[in-house]
N, CA, C and O atoms as CSV, one atom per row, in Angstrom:
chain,resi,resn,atom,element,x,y,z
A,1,UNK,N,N,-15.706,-17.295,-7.452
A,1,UNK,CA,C,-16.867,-18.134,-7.207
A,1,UNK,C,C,-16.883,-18.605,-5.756
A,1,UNK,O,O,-15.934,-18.385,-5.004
A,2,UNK,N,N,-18.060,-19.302,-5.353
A,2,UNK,CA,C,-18.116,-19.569,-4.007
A,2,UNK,C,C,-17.167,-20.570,-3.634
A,2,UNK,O,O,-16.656,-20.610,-2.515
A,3,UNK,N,N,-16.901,-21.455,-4.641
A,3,UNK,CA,C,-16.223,-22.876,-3.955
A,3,UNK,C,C,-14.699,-22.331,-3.448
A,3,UNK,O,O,-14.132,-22.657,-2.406
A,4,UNK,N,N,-14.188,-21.371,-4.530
A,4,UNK,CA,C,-12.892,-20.951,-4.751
A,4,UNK,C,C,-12.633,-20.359,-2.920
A,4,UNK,O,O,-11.736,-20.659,-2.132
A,5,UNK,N,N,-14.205,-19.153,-2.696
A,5,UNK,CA,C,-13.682,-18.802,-1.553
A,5,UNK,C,C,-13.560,-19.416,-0.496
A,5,UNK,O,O,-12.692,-19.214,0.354
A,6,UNK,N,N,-14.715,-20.488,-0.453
A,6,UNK,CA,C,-14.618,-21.237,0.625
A,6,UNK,C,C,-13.242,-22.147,1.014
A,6,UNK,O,O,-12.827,-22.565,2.095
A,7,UNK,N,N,-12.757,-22.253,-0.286
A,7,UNK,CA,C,-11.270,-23.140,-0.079
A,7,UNK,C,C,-10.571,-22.217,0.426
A,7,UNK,O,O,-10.050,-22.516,1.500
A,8,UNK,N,N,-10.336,-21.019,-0.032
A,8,UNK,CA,C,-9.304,-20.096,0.309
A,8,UNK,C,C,-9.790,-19.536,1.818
A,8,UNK,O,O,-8.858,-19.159,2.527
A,9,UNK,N,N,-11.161,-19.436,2.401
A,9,UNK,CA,C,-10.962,-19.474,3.863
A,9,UNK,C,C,-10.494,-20.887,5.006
A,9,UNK,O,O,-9.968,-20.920,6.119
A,10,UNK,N,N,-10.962,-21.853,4.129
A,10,UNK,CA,C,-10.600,-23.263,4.712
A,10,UNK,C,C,-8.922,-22.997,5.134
A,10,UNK,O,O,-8.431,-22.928,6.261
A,11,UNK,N,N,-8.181,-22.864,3.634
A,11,UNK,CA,C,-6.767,-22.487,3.656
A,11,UNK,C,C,-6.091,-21.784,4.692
A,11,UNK,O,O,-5.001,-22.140,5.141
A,12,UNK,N,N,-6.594,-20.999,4.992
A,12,UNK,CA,C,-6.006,-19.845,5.478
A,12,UNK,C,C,-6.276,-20.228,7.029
A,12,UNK,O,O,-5.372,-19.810,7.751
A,13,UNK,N,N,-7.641,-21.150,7.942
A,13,UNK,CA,C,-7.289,-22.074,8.787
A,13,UNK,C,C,-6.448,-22.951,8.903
A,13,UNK,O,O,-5.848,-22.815,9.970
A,14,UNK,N,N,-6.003,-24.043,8.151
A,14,UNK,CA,C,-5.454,-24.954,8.038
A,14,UNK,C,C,-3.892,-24.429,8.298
A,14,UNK,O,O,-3.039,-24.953,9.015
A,15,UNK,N,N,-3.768,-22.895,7.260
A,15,UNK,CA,C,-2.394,-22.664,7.771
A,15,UNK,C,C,-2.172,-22.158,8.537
A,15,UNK,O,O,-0.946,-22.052,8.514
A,16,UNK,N,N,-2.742,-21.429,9.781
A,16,UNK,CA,C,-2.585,-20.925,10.905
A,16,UNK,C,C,-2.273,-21.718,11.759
A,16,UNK,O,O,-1.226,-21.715,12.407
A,17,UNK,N,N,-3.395,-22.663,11.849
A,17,UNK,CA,C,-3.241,-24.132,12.457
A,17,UNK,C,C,-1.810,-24.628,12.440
A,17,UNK,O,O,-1.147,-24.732,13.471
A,18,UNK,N,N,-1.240,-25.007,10.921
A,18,UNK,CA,C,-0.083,-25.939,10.921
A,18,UNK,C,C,1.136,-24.940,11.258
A,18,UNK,O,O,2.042,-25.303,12.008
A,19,UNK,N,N,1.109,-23.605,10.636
A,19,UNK,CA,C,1.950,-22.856,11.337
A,19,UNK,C,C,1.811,-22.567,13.024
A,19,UNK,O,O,2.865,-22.225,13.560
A,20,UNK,N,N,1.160,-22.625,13.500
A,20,UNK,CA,C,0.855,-22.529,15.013
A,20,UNK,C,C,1.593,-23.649,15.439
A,20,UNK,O,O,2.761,-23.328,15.658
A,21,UNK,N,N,1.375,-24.764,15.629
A,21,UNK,CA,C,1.801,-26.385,15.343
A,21,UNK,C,C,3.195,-25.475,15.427
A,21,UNK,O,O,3.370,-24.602,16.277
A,22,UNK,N,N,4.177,-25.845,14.369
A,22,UNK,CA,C,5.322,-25.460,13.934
A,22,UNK,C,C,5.915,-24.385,14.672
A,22,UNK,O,O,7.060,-24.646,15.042
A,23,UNK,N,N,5.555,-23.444,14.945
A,23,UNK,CA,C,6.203,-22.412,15.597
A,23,UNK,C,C,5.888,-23.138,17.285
A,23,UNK,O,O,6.618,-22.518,18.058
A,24,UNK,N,N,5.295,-23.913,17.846
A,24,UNK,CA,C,5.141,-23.996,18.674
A,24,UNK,C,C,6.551,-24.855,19.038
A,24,UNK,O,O,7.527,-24.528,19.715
A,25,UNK,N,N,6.248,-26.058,18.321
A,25,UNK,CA,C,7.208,-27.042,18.131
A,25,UNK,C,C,8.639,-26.685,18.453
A,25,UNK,O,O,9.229,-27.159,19.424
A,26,UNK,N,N,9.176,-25.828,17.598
A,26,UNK,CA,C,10.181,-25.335,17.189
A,26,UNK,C,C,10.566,-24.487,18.716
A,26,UNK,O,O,11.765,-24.232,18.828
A,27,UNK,N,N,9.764,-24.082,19.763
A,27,UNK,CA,C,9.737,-22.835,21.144
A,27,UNK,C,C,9.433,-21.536,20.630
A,27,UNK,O,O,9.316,-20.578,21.394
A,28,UNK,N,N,9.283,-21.421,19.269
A,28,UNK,CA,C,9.162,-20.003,19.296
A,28,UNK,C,C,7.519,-19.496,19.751
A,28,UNK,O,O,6.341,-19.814,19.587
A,29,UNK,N,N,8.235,-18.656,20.318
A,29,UNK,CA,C,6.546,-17.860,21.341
A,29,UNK,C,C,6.265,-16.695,20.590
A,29,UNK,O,O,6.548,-15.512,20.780
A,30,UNK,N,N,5.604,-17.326,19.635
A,30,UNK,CA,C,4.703,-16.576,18.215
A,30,UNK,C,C,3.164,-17.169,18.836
A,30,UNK,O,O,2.934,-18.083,19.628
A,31,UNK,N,N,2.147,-16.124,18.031
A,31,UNK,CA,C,1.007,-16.812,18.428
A,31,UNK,C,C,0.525,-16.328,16.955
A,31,UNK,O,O,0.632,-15.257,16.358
A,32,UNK,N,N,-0.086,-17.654,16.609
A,32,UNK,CA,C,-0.801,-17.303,15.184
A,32,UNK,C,C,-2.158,-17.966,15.055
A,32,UNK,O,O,-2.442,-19.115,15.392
A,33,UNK,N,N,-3.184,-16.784,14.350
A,33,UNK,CA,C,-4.510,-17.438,14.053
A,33,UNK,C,C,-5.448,-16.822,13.272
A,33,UNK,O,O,-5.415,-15.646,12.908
A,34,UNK,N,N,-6.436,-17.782,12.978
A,34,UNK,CA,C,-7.418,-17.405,11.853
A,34,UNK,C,C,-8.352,-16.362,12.244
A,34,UNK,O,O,-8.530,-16.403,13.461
A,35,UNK,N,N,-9.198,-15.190,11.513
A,35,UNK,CA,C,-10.153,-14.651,11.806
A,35,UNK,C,C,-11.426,-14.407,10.307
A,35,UNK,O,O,-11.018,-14.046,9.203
A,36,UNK,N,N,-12.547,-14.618,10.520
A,36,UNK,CA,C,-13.090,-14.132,9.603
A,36,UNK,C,C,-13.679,-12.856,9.925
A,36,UNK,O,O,-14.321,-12.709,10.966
A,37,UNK,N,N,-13.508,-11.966,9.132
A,37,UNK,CA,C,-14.405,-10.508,9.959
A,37,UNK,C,C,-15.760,-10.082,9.526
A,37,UNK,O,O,-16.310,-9.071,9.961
A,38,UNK,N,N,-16.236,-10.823,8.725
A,38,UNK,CA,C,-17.714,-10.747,8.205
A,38,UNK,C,C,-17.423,-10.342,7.071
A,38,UNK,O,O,-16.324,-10.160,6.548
A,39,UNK,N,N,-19.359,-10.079,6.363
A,39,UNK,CA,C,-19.477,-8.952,5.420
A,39,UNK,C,C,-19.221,-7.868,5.748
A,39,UNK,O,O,-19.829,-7.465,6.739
A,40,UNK,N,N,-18.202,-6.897,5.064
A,40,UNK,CA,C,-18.007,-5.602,5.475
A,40,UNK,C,C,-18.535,-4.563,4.664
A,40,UNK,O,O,-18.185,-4.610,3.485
A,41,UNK,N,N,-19.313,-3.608,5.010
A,41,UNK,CA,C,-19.843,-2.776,4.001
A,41,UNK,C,C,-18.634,-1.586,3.560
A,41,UNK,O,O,-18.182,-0.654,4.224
A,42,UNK,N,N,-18.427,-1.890,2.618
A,42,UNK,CA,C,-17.264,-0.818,1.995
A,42,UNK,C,C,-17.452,-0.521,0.439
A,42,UNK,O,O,-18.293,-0.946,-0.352
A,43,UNK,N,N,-16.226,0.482,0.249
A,43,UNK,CA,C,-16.607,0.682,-1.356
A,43,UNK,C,C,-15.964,-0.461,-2.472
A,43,UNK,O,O,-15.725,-0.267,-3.664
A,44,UNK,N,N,-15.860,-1.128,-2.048
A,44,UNK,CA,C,-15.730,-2.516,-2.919
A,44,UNK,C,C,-16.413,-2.546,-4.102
A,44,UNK,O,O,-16.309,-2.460,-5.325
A,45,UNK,N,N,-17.161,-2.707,-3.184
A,45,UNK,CA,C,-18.495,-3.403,-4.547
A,45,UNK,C,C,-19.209,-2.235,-5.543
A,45,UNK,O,O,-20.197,-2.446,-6.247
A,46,UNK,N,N,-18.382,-0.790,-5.421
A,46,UNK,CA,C,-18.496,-0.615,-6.910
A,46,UNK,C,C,-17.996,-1.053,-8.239
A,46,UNK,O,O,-18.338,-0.954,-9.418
A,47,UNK,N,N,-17.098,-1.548,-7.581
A,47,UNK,CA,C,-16.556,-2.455,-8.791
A,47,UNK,C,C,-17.356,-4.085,-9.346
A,47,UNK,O,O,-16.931,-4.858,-10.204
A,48,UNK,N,N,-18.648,-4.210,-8.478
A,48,UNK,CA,C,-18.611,-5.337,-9.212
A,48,UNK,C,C,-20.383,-5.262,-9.915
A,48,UNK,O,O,-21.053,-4.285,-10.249
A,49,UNK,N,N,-20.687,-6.679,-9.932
A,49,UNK,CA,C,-22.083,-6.102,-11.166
A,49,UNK,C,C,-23.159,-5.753,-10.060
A,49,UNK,O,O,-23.386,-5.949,-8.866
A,50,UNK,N,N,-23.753,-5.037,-11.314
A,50,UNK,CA,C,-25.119,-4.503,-10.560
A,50,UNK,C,C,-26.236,-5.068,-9.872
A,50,UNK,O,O,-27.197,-4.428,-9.444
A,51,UNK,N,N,-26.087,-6.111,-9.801
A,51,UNK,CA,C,-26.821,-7.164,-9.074
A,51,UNK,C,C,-26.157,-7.284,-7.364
A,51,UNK,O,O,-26.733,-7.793,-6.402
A,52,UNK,N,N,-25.042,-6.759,-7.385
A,52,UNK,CA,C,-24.364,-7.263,-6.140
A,52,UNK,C,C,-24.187,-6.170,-5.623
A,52,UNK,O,O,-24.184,-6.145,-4.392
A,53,UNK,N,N,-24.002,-5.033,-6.294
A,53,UNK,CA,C,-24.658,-3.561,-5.543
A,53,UNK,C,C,-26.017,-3.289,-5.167
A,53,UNK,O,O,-26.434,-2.551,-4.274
A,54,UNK,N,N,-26.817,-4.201,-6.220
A,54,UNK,CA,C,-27.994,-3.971,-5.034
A,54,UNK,C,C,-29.020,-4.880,-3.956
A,54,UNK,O,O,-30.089,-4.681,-3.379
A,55,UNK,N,N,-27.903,-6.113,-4.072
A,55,UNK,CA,C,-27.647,-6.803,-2.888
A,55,UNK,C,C,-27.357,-6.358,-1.447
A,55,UNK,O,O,-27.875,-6.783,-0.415
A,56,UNK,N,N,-26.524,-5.519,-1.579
A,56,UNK,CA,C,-25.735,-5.089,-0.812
A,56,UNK,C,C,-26.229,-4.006,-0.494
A,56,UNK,O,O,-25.906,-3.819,0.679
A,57,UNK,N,N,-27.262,-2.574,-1.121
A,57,UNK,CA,C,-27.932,-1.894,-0.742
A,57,UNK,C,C,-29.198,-2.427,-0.057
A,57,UNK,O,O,-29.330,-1.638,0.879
A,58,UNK,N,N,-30.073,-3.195,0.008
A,58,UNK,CA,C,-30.918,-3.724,0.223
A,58,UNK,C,C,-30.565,-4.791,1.703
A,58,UNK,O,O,-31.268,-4.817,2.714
A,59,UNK,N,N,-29.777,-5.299,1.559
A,59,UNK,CA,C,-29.338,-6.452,2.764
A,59,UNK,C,C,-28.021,-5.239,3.837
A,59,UNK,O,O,-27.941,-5.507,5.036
A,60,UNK,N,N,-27.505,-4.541,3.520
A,60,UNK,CA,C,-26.471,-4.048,3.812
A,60,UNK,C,C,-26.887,-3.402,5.260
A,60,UNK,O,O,-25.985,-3.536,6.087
A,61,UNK,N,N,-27.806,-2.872,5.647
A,61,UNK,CA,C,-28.073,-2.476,6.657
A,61,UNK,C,C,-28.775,-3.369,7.639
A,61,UNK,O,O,-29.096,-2.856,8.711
A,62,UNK,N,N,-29.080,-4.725,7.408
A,62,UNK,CA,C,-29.275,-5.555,8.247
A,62,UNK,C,C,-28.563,-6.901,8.609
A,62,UNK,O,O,-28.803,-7.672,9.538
A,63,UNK,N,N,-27.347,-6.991,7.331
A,63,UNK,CA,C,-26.786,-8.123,8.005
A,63,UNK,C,C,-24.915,-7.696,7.618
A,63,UNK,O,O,-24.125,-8.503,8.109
A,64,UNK,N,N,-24.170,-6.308,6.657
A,64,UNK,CA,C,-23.291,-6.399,6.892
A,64,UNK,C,C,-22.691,-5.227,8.070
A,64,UNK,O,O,-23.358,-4.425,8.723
A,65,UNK,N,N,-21.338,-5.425,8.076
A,65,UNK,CA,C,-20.670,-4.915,9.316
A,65,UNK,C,C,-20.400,-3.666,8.463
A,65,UNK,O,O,-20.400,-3.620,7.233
A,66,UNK,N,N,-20.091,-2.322,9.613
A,66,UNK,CA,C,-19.669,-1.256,8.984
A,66,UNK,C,C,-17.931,-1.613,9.500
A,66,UNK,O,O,-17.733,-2.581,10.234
A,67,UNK,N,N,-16.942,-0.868,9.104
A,67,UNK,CA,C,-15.502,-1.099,9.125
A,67,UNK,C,C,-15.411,-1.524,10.500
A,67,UNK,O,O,-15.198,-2.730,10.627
A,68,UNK,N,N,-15.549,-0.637,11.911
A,68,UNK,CA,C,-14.927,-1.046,12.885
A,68,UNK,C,C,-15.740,-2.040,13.652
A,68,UNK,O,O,-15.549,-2.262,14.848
A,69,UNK,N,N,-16.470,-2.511,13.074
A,69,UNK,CA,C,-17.193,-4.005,13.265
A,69,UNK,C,C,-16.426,-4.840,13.011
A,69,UNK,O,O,-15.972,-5.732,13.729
A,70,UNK,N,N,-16.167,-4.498,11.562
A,70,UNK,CA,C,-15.299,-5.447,10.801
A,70,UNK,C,C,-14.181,-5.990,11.345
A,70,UNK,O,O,-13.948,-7.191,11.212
A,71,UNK,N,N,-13.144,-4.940,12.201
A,71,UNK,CA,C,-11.963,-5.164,12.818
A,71,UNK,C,C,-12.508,-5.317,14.158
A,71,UNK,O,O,-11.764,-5.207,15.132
A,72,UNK,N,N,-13.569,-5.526,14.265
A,72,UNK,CA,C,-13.273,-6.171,15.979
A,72,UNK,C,C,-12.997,-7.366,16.307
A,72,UNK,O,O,-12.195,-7.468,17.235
A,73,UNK,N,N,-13.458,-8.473,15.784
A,73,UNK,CA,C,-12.671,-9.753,15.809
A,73,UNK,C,C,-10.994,-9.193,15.903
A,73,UNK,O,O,-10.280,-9.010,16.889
A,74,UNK,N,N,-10.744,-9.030,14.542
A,74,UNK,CA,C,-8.909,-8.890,14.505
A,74,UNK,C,C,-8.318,-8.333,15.914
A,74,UNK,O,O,-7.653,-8.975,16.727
A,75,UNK,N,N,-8.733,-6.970,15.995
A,75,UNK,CA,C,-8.330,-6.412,17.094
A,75,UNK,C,C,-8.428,-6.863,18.652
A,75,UNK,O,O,-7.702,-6.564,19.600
A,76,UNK,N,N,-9.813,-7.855,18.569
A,76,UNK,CA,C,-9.614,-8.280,19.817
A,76,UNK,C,C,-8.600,-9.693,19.730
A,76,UNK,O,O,-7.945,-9.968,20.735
A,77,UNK,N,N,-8.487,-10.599,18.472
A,77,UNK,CA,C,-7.339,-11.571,19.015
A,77,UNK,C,C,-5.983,-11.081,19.440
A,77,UNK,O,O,-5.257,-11.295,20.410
A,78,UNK,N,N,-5.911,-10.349,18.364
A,78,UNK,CA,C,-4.158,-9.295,18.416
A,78,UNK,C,C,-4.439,-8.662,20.132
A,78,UNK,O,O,-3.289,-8.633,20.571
A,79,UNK,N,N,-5.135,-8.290,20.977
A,79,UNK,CA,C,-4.728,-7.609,21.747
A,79,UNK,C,C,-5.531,-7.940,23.116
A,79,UNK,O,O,-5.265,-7.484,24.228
A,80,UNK,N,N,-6.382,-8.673,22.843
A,80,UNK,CA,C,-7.009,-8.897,24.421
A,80,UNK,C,C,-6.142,-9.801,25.466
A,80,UNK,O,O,-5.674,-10.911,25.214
A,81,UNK,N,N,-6.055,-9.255,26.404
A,81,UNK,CA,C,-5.006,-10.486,27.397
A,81,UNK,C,C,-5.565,-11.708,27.628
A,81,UNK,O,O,-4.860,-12.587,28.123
A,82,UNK,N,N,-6.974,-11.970,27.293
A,82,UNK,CA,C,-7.415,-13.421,28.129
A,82,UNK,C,C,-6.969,-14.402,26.766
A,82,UNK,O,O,-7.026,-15.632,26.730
A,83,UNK,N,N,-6.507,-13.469,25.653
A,83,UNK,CA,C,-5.903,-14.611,23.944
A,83,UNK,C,C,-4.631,-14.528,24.580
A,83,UNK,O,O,-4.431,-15.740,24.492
A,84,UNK,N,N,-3.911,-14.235,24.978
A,84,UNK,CA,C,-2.392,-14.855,25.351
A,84,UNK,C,C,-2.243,-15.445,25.320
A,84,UNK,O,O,-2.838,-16.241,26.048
A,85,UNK,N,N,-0.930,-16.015,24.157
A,85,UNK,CA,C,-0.751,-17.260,24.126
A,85,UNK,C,C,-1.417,-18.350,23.178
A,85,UNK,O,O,-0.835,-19.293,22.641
A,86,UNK,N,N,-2.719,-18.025,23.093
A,86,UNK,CA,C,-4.119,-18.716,22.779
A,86,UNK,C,C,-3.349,-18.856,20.919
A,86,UNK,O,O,-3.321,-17.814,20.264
A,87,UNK,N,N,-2.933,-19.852,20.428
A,87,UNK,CA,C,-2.715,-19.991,19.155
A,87,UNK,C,C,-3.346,-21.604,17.933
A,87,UNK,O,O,-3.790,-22.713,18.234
A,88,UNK,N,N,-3.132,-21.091,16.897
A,88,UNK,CA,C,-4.199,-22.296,15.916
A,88,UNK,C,C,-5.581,-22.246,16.232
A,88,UNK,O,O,-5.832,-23.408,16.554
A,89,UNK,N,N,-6.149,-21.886,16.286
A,89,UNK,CA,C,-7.324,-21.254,16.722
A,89,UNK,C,C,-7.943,-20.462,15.110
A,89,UNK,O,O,-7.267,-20.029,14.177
A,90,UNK,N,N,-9.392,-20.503,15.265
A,90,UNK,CA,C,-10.283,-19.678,14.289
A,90,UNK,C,C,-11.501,-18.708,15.220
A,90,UNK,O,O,-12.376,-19.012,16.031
A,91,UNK,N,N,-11.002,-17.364,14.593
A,91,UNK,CA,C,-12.382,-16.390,15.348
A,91,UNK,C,C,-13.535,-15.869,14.461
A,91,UNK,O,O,-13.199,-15.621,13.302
A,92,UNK,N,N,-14.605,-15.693,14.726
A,92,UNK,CA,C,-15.886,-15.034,14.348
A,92,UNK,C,C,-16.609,-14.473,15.270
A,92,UNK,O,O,-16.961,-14.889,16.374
A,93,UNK,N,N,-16.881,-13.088,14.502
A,93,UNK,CA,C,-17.967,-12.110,15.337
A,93,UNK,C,C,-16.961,-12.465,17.493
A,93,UNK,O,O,-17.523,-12.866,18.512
A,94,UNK,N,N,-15.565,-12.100,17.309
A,94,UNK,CA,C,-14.975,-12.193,19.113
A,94,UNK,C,C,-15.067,-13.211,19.773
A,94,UNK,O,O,-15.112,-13.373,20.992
A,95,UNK,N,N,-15.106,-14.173,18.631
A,95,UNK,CA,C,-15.715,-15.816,19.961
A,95,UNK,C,C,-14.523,-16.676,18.489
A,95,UNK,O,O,-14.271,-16.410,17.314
A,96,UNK,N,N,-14.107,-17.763,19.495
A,96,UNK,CA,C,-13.610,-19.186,18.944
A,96,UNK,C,C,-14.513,-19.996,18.245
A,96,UNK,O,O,-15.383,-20.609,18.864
A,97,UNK,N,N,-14.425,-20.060,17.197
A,97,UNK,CA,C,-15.240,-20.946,16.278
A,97,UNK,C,C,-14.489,-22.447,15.682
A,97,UNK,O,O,-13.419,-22.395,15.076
A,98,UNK,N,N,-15.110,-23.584,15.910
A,98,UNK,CA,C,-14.211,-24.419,16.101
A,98,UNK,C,C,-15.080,-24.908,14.002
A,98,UNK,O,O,-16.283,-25.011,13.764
A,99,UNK,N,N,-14.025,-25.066,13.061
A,99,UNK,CA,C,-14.501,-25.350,11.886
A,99,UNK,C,C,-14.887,-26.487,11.758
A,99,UNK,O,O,-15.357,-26.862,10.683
């Protein structure tokens, strides 16, 4: 359900955050952080009801990501030099999103 996911993305900030915090604390030169990568259009959603397959046919070409959309957030925190360092932090669509 929606509430469930929204907690479980909240979560998954909060612990980047406090682990970031912590590893910082501690000197270790870890860098950790949140990303959301969008809607991704994949074969997922044959598995779910038919209402949400044709959600997803209908909306899918104007508002979700195809895969290497999907990983461009990820790929650019993991590897761009101007994120060095840059940790506890949340990304969307390659930009810092402050929650």
């Amino acid at each position: 359900d929606k509430k469930a996911y929204g907690q479980s993305k909240l979560a998954n900030i909060l612990h980047a955050n406090e682990l970031s915090r912590r590893l910082k604390k501690e000197g270790v030169n870890i860098t950790v952080n949140a990303v959301h990568p969008g809607i991704i259009m994949t074969n997922l959603m044959k598995h779910s009801y038919f209402l949400m397959r044709l959600l997803q046919l209908i909306t899918g070409p104007f508002i979700w990501k195809n895969v290497p959309q999907g990983a461009a957030t990820t790929c650019y925190v993991a590897l761009h030099p101007s994120l060095k360092g840059v940790s506890g932090k949340y990304f969307v669509d390659c930009n810092e999103l402050r929650p």
